[in-house]
C-alpha angles and dihedrals in degrees: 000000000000112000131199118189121202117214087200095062097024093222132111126245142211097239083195080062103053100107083055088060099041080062092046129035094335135263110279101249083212091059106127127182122253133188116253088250090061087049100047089049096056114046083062118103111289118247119265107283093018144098139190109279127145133242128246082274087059094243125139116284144170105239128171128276122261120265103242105262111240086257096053088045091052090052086053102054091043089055082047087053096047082048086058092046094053091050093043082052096045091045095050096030093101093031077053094052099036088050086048094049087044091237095117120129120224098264100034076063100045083054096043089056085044095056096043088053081062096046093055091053089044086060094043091057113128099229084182088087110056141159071043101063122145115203133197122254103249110239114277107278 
């Protein structure tokens, strides 16, 4: 079996198939040969912090990772705060009904008053920095 890999697609082909893709989607014009080893190589599972790239031949390659882009880290750090905010929200559910039935103890009210401080600050949190987020210590358990 003869294989061609494209460095635009990043995908391997059938060089026996080409005809079948010049009726379809078309045939990649990147597309370069490679020997069965290199393809075997490289439709394992990539090494820990690369990808699958290509060299300046065009030919299959690990390359590293990407660096996150500001916006994806920013994405990041705001999931991170919705996770906050679903904990903050599991840890004070029963303090919130037993305050509303008038039924709280001193202190499950003291801790209740404690969590939704932090939760104000969670929610104050620039994410526009990030990586460079600072977040507030959660109340002691």
């Amino acid at each position: 079996m003869k294989i061609c890999f494209s460095a635009s697609t990043l995908w391997f082909y059938d060089l026996e198939e080409k005809e079948q893709y010049a009726a379809g989607v078309g045939w990649p014009t990147d597309a370069v040969e490679i020997s069965n080893e290199e393809w075997k190589a490289y439709t394992q599972i990539s090494p820990e912090g690369y990808i699958l790239g290509s060299d300046s031949s065009g030919k299959p390659a690990w390359v590293l990772v990407p660096p996150p882009t500001h916006e994806e880290e920013v994405s990041e750090a705001e999931q991170y705060r919705q996770l906050l905010l679903r904990q903050i929200d599991e840890v004070t559910a029963d303090w919130r009904v037993e305050l509303m039935l008038g039924d709280i103890s001193d202190e499950d009210k003291a801790n209740l008053t404690e969590w939704m401080a932090y939760k104000k600050e969670v929610k104050a949190v620039d994410t526009s920095t990030a990586p460079d987020v600072t977040w507030p210590e959660p109340p002691a358990a």
